[in-house]
PLY file of the C-alpha trace (Angstrom):
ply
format ascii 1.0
element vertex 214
property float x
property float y
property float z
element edge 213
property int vertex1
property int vertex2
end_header
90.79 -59.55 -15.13
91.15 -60.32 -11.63
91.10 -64.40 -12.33
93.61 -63.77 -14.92
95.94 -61.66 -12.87
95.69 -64.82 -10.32
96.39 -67.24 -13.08
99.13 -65.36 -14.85
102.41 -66.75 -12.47
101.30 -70.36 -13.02
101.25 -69.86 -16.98
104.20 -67.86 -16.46
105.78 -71.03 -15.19
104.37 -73.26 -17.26
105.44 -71.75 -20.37
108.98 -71.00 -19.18
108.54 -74.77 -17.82
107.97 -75.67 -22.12
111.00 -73.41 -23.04
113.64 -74.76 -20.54
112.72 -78.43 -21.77
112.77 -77.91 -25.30
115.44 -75.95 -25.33
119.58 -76.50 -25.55
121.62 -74.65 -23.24
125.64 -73.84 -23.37
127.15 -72.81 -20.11
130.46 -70.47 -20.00
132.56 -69.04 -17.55
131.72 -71.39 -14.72
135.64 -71.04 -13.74
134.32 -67.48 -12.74
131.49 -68.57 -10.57
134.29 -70.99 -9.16
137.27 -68.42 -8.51
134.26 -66.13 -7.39
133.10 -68.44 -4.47
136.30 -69.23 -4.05
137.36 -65.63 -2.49
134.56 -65.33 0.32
134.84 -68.04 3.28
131.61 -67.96 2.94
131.08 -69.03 -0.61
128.60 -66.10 -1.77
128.18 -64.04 -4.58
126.33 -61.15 -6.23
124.75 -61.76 -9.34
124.24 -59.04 -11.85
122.70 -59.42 -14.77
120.43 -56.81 -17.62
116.33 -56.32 -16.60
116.02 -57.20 -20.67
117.26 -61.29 -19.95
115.30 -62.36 -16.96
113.35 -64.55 -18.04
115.01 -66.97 -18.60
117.18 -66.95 -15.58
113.88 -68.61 -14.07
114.54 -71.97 -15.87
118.39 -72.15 -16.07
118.35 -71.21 -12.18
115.40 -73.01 -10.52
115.80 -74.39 -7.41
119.05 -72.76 -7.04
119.66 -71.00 -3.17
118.85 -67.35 -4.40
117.07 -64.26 -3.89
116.18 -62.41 -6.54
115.27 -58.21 -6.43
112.09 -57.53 -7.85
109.99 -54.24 -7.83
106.87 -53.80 -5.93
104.86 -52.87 -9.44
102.21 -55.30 -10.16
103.84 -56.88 -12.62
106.83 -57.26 -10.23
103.95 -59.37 -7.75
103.15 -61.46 -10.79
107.03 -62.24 -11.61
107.82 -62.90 -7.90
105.19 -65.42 -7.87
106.32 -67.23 -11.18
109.92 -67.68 -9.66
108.28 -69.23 -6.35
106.75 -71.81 -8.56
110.62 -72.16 -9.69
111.94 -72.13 -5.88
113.61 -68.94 -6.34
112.95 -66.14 -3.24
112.47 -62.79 -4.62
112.72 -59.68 -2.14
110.44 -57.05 -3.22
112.12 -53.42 -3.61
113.69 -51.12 -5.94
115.14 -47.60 -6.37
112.12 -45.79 -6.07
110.08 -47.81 -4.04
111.07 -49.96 -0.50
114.93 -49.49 -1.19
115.65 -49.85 2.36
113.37 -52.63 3.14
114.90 -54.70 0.07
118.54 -53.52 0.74
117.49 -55.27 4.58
116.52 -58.41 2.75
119.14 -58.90 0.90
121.36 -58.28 3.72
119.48 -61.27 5.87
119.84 -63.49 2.91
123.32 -63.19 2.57
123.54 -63.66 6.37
121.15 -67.22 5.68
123.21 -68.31 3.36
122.20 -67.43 0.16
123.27 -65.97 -3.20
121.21 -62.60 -4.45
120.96 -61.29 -7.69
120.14 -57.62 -8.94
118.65 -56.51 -12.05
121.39 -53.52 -13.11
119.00 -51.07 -14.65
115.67 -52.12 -13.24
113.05 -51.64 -12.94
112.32 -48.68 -15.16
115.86 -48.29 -16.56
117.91 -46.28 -18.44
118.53 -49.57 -20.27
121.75 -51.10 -19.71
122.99 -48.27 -17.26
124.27 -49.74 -13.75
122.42 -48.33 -11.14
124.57 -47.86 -7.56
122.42 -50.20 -5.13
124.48 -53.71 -6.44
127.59 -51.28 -5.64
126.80 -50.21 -2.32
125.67 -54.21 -1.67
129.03 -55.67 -2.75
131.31 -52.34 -0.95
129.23 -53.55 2.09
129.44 -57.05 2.26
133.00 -57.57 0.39
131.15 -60.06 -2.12
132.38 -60.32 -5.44
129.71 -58.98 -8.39
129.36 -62.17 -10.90
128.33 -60.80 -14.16
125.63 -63.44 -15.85
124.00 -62.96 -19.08
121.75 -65.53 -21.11
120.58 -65.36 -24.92
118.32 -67.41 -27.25
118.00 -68.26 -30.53
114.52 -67.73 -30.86
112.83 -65.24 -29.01
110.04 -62.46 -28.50
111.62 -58.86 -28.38
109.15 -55.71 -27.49
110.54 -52.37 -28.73
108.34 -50.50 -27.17
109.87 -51.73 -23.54
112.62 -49.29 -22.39
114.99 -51.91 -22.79
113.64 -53.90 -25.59
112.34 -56.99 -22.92
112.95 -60.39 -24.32
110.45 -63.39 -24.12
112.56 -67.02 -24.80
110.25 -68.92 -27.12
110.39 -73.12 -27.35
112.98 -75.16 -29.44
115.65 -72.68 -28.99
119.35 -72.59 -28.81
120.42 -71.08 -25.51
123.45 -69.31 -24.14
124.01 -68.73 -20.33
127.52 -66.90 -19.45
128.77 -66.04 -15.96
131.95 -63.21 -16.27
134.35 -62.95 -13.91
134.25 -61.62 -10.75
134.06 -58.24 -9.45
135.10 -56.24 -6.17
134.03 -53.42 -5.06
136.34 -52.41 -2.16
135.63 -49.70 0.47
137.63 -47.20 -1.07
137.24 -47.67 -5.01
135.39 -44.85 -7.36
131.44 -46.61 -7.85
131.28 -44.92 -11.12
134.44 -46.29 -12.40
132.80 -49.21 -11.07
129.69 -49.29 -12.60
131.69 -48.38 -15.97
133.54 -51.55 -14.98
130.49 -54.17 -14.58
128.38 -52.45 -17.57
131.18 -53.11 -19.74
131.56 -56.85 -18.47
127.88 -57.24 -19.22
127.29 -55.56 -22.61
130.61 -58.23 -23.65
129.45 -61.54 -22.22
125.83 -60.90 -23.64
126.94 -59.74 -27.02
129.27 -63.51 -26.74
126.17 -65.06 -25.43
124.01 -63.87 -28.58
126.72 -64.99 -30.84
126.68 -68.45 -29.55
122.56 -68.70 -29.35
122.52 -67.71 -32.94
125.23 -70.06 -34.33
0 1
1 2
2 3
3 4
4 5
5 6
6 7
7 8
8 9
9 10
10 11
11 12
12 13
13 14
14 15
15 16
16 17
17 18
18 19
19 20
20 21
21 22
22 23
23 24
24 25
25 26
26 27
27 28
28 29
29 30
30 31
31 32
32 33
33 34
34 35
35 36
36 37
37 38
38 39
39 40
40 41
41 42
42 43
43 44
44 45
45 46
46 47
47 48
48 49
49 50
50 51
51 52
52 53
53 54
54 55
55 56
56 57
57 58
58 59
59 60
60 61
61 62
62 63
63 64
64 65
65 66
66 67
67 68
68 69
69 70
70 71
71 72
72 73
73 74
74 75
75 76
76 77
77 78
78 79
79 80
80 81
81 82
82 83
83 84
84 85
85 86
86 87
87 88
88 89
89 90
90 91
91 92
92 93
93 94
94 95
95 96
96 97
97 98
98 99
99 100
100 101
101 102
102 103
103 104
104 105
105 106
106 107
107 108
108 109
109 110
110 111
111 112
112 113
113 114
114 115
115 116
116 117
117 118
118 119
119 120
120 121
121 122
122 123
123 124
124 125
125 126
126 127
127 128
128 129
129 130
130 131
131 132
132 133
133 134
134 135
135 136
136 137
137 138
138 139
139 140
140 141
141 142
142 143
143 144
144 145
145 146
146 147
147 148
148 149
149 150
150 151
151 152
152 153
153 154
154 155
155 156
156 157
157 158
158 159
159 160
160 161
161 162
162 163
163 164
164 165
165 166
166 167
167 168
168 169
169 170
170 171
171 172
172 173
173 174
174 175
175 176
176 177
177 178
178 179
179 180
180 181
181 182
182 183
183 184
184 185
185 186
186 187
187 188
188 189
189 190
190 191
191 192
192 193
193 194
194 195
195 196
196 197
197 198
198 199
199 200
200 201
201 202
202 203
203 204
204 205
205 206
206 207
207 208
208 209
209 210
210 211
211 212
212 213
């Protein structure tokens, strides 16, 4: 169990490795990632995206300048160390457990330089509810949200998972969509914000498995 455990991130990668490369991928709304860096002298953004797609977000955005919040669950260690192997960061935190310490992370990578992304409803969910931390990370920093979504024609879904979590399997057709922008300014309602960003979500991935499965 133990060897496996230790072996799981490297056939993580490698399979996600055999998916990316057999795989077609469309890419939308990159005008919104545009006008989005565009509004920040420094050239940041927040990405937001469902727990249900990640997966694949470690192909399409290897190598990319980005630190990604994952939870300090043993499968969260195990997911971290896949996305290394894909030169993605990951800061280890979540709502329940090291908020502040992650919140702190994210904070310094911002301040290095680099882009962060935040799984809405992870790690445990309500499925596709936003929960306030990417709020109170965008109010604080003035960085605008970017909405990003990805589908797949072919795929693994587990319905047993609190939000039905999605494995990408070879030969597919892919979708990746960024929506636009987002601001959360110092004096705006968070839950007509969250409304705001759920909505943008739910639409681009509902567009996203459209495309996959045309």
């Amino acid at each position: 169990m133990i060897i496996l455990r230790r072996l799981a991130p490297y056939l993580a990668y490698l399979y996600v490795s055999v998916v990316g490369l057999t795989s077609r991928i469309r890419w939308l709304g990159l005008e919104h990632l545009a006008a989005a860096r565009g509004a920040d002298a420094r050239g940041l953004v927040v990405y937001a995206f469902w727990h249900q797609r990640q997966i694949f977000f470690t192909w399409t955005h290897r190598g990319v300048r980005l630190k990604v919040l994952v939870s300090r669950s043993a499968d969260g260690e195990i997911i971290a160390q896949a996305m290394r192997l894909s030169r993605i960061d990951a800061c280890r935190g979540s709502s329940s457990r090291g908020a502040a310490t992650a919140a702190r992370e994210m904070l310094e990578a911002l301040e290095s330089g680099s882009d962060v992304a935040v799984t809405c409803d992870g790690p445990k969910g309500p499925a596709r509810e936003v929960k306030a931390g990417i709020l109170f990370l965008a109010q604080k920093t003035g960085l605008p949200i970017v909405p990003i979504t990805n589908a797949v024609s072919r795929r693994l879904e587990f319905p047993r998972a609190w939000d039905r979590f999605q494995v990408p399997l070879p030969f597919s057709r892919g979708a990746v969509i960024h929506g636009a922008p987002i601001f959360v300014g110092p004096q705006d309602d968070l839950v007509a914000k969250a409304r705001e960003l759920k909505d943008a979500l739910d639409r681009i991935t509902t567009e996203a498995d459209a495309l996959a499965a045309a």
